[in-house]
C-alpha positions in Angstrom: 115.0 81.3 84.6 116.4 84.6 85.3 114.0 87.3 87.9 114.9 91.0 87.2 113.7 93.3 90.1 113.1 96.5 88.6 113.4 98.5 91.5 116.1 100.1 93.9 113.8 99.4 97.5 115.8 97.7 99.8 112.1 96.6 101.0 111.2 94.6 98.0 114.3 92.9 98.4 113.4 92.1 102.0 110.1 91.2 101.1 111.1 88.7 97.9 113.7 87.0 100.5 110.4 86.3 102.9 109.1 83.9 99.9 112.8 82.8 99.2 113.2 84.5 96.0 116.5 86.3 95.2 116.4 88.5 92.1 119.7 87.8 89.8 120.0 91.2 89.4 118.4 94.8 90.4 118.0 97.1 87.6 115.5 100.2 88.6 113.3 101.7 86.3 114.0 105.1 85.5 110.6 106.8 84.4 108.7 109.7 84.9 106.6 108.8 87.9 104.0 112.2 87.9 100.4 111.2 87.8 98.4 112.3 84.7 96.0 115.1 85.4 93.2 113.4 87.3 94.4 109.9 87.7 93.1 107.7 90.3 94.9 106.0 92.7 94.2 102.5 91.1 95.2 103.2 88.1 98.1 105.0 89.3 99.7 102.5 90.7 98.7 100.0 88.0 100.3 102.0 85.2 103.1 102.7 87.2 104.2 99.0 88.2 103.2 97.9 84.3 105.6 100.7 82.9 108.2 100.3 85.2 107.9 96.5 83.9 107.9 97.0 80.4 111.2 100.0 80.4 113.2 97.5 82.3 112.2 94.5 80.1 113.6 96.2 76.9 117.1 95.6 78.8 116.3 92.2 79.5 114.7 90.5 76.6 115.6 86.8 78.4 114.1 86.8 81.5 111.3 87.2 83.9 111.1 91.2 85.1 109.1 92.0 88.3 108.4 95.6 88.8 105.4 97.1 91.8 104.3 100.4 93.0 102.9 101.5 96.2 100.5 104.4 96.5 99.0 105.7 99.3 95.2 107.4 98.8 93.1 109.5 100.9 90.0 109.3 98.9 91.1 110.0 95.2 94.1 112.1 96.7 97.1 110.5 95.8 99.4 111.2 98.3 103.4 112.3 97.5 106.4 110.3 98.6 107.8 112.3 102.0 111.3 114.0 100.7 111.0 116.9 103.7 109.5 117.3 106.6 107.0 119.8 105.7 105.6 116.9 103.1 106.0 114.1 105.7 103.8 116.5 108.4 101.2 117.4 106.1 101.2 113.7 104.9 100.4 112.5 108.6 98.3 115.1 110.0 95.8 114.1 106.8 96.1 110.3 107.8 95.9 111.1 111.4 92.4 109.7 112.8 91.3 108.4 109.4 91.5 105.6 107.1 93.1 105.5 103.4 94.1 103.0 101.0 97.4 101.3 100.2 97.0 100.0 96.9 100.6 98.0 95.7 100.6 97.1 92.1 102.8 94.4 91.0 103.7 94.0 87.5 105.6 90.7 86.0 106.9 90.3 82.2 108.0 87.1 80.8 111.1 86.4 78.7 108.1 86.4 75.5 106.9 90.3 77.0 103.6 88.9 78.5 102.7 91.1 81.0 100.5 89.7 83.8 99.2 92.4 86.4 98.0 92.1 90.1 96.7 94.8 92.6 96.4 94.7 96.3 94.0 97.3 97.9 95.0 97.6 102.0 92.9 99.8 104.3 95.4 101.3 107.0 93.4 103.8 109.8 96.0 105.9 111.8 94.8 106.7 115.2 94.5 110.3 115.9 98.1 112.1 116.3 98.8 114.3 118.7 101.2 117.3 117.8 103.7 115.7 119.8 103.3 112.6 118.2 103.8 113.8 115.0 107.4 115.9 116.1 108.5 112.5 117.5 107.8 110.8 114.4 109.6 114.0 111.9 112.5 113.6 114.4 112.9 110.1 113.2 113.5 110.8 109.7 111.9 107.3 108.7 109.4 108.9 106.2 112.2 109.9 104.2 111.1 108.7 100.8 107.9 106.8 101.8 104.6 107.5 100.0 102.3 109.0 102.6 105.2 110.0 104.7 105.5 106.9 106.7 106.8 103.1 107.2 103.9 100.5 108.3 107.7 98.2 109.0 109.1 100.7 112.1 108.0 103.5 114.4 104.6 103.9 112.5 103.1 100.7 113.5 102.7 102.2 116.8 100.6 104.8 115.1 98.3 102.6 113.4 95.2 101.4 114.9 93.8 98.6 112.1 94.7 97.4 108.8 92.5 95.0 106.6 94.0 93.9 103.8 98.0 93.0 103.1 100.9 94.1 105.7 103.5 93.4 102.7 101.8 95.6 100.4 101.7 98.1 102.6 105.4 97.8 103.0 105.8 98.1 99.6 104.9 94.7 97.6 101.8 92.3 98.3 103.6 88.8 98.7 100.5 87.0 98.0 100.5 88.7 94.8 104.2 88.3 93.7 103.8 84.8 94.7 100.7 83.9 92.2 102.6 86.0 89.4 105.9 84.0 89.5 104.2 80.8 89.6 102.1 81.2 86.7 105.1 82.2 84.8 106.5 79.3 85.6 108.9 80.8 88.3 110.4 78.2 90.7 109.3 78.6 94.1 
């Protein structure tokens, strides 16, 4: 049974090796990612891992396609992947002090197009962030790309005060999750 990870993250790759699974091949999704006008967060991500799924099954019609998305929420503020600094910044000093929501969708189609769906909600609270704090952490450049403008995995755990819910969703796929999904399909783990 062939796996299809449709995604580029290095991260899910990382993560899927934690549970010894290693994807036959890596073929990213290449959809338009913009949330519809007044989206929520959960449905966001849910849409998001589901369509990544399905564009990337079409090229794959004989084998098992696993596809997730990570959001980060403050309230029903969906908050932008980091790709400057002046995102990242903005990104932390809204975090900073509070708690949000990591929501990780994970999305797996079978060789037959059955989707099956699963959603893991994580509460992350930063501890307040000093100016300085937050220069240190621009300087770094490790929010490059990351949704809320920063990387539970590195220099950010410092930063965070709790979390309830899943440390690998927050990273970028809930391993729990993936887990269930490949077994029902019959995955061999």
């Amino acid at each position: 049974m062939r796996l299809i990870l449709a995604s580029a993250s290095p991260r899910r790759l990382d993560l899927l090796a934690q549970i010894d699974v290693t994807p036959d091949a890596v073929d990213p999704a290449d959809i338009n990612e913009t949330p519809h006008k007044g989206e929520l967060p959960k449905a966001y991500a849910a849409r998001m891992a589901a369509e990544k799924a399905a564009a990337v099954a079409t090229r794959h019609d004989d084998a098992l396609v696993l596809a997730g998305d990570t959001v980060v929420a403050c309230g029903r503020r969906i908050l932008p992947k980091a790709e400057d600094e002046a995102t990242a910044r903005q990104c932390l000093e809204l975090l900073s002090g509070r708690r949000h929501h990591v929501l990780s969708a994970v999305t797996l189609v079978d060789a037959e197009g059955k989707a099956r769906h699963k959603l893991s909600d994580s509460i992350v609270t930063f501890k307040r962030l000093h100016a300085l704090e937050i220069d240190a952490y621009i300087d770094s450049a490790e929010w490059h790309g990351k949704a809320g403008g920063y990387a539970i995995q590195g220099r950010a755990a410092g930063l965070i005060r709790a979390l309830s819910g899943s440390h690998s969703g927050v990273v970028g796929l809930p391993l729990h999750e993936t887990r269930t999904l490949l077994v029902a399909a019959g995955y061999p783990l």
